[in-house]
N, C-alpha and C positions, 0 to 999 in steps of 0.2 A: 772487148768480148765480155760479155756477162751471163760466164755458165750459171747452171744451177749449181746449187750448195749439193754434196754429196752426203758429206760428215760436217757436221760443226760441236765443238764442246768451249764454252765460255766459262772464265773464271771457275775451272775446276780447281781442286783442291782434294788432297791425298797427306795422308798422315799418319804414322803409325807409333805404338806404344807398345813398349816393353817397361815390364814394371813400372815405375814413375818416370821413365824417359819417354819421351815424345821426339820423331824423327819427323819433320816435315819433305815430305818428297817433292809436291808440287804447290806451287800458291800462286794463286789466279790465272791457270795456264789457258793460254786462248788458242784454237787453232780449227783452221777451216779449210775442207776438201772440197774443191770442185770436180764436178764433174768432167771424167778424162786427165785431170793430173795426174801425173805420177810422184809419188814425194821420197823421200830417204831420211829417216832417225839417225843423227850423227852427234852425237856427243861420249863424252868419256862415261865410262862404267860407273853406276851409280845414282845418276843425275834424272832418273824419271822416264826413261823411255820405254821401257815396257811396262812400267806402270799405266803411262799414257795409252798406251796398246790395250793394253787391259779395260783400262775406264772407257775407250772407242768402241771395243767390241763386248762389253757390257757385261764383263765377266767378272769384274770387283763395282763397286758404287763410289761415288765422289761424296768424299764428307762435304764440299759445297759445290757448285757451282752446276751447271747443268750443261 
């Protein structure tokens, strides 16, 4: 079966600074929606998930990746 792509984001990247600290959230995250999946974010508190949510529905920018 080869749905169409619904969502796709490539080597994003997410980062953030407080004073001279730099927190990296995401580096190189790849991930791709077809059409008609259903998917589920599972990981532990902290680790990027709604960040990723964020940069998907385009509500923060990806310091790289597209």
């Amino acid at each position: 079966m080869n749905a169409r792509v619904a969502l796709q984001l490539s080597g994003v990247e997410r980062h953030y600074s407080q004073g001279e600290t730099s927190l990296s959230i995401l580096k190189g995250a790849d991930f791709i929606l077809r059409a008609g999946e259903t998917v589920a974010l599972v990981a532990p508190s902290g680790t990027g998930k709604s960040t990723l949510l964020h940069l998907a529905g385009l509500l923060e920018r990806p310091d790289a990746g597209r």
